[in-house]
C-alpha positions in Angstrom: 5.0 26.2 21.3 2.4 25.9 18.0 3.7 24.4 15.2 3.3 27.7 13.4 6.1 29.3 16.2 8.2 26.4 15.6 8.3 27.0 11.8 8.9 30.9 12.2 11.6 29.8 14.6 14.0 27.5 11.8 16.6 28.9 9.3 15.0 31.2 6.4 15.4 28.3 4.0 14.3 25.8 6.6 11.2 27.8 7.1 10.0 28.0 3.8 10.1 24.5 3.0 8.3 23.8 6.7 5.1 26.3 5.4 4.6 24.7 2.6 4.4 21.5 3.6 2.8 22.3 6.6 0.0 23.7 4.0 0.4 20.5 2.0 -0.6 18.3 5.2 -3.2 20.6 6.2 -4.7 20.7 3.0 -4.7 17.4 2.3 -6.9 16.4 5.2 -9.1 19.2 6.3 -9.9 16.9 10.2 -5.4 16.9 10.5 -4.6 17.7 13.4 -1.0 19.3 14.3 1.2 19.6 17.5 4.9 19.7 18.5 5.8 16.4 19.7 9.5 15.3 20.3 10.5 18.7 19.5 9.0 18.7 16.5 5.6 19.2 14.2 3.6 16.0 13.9 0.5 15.1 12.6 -2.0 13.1 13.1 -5.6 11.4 11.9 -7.2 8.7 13.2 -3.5 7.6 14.9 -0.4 9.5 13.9 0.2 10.3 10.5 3.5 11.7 9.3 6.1 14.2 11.3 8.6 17.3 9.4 11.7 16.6 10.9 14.6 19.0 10.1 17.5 17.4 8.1 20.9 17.7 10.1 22.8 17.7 6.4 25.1 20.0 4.8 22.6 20.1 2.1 19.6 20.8 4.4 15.9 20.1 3.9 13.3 18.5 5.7 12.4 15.4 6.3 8.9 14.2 5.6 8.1 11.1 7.7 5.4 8.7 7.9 4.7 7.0 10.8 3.6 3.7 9.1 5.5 3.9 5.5 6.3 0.5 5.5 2.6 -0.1 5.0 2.7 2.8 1.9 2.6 1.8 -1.4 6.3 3.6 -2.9 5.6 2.8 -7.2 8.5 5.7 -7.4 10.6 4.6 -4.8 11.6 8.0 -3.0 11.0 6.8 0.5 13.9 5.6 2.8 13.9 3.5 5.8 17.4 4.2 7.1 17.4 1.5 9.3 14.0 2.2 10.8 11.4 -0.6 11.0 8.2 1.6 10.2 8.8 4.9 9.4 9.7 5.5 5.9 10.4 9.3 4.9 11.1 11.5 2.1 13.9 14.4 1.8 12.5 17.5 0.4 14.8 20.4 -0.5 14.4 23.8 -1.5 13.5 23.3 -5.6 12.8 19.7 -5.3 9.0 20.1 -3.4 7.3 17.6 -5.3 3.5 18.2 -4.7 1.6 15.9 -6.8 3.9 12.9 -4.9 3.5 14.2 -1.0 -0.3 14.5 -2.0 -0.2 11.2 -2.9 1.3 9.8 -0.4 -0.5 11.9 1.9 -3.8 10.3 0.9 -2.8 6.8 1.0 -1.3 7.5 4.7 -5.2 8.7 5.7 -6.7 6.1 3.9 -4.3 3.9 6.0 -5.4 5.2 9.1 -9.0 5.1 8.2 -9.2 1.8 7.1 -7.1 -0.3 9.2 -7.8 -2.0 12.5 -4.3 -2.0 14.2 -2.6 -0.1 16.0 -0.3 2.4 13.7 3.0 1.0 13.1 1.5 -2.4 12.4 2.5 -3.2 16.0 -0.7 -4.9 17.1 1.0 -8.4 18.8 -0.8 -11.4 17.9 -0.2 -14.5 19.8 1.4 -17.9 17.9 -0.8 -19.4 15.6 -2.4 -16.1 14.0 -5.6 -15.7 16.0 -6.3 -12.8 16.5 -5.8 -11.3 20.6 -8.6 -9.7 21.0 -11.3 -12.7 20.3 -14.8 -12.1 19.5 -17.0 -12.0 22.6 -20.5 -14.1 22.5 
């Protein structure tokens, strides 16, 4: 299943709000690449990125999640960790499609994955002591 059947496939409302941020992501990074994974759309760049994830509310929505939020700078404070240790996410719902903010944190999400060395997640082990596992070779 594409990511595109998977969109046509939701509620009417559901659907909407998928497209456009499907467009958003897409937009944002023209090299983003997109699959179902999990059941669900994902994105990635360099690592994975961010992920729409359905909201299982009586209010509805989708859930915009990235992979490695705890690493994104949130000056307004909209993302949520619900007892996750990395992803962070924001709910969007139908009139509330902030696209200035997803941009934003859209770009700092690439520019994460562009610019750091570990593993996303920030799960890159590193022995006691702080050296780093992977030693420079001579």
């Amino acid at each position: 299943m594409t990511v595109e059947e998977y969109i046509n496939r939701q509620t009417p409302e559901n659907s909407r709000l998928l497209a456009e941020l499907h467009r958003l992501i897409l937009d944002t990074g023209p090299k983003i690449q997109q699959k179902i994974k999990w059941g669900i759309p994902f994105y990635t760049y360099k690592g994975d990125l961010c992920y729409l994830n359905p909201l299982r509310t009586p209010e509805g929505g989708i859930d915009l999640c990235f992979l490695r939020g705890f690493e994104l700078a949130d000056e307004q404070g909209v993302l949520e960790a619900r007892g996750r240790k990395t992803v962070r996410s924001i709910a969007v719902r139908t009139g509330s499609l902030d696209e200035k903010l997803i941009r934003e944190l859209l770009h700092q999400a690439i520019l994460l994955n562009q610019t750091s060395r570990e593993k996303p997640g920030g799960l890159l082990s590193r022995p006691k002591g702080g050296e780093s596992p992977n030693p420079p070779t001579a």
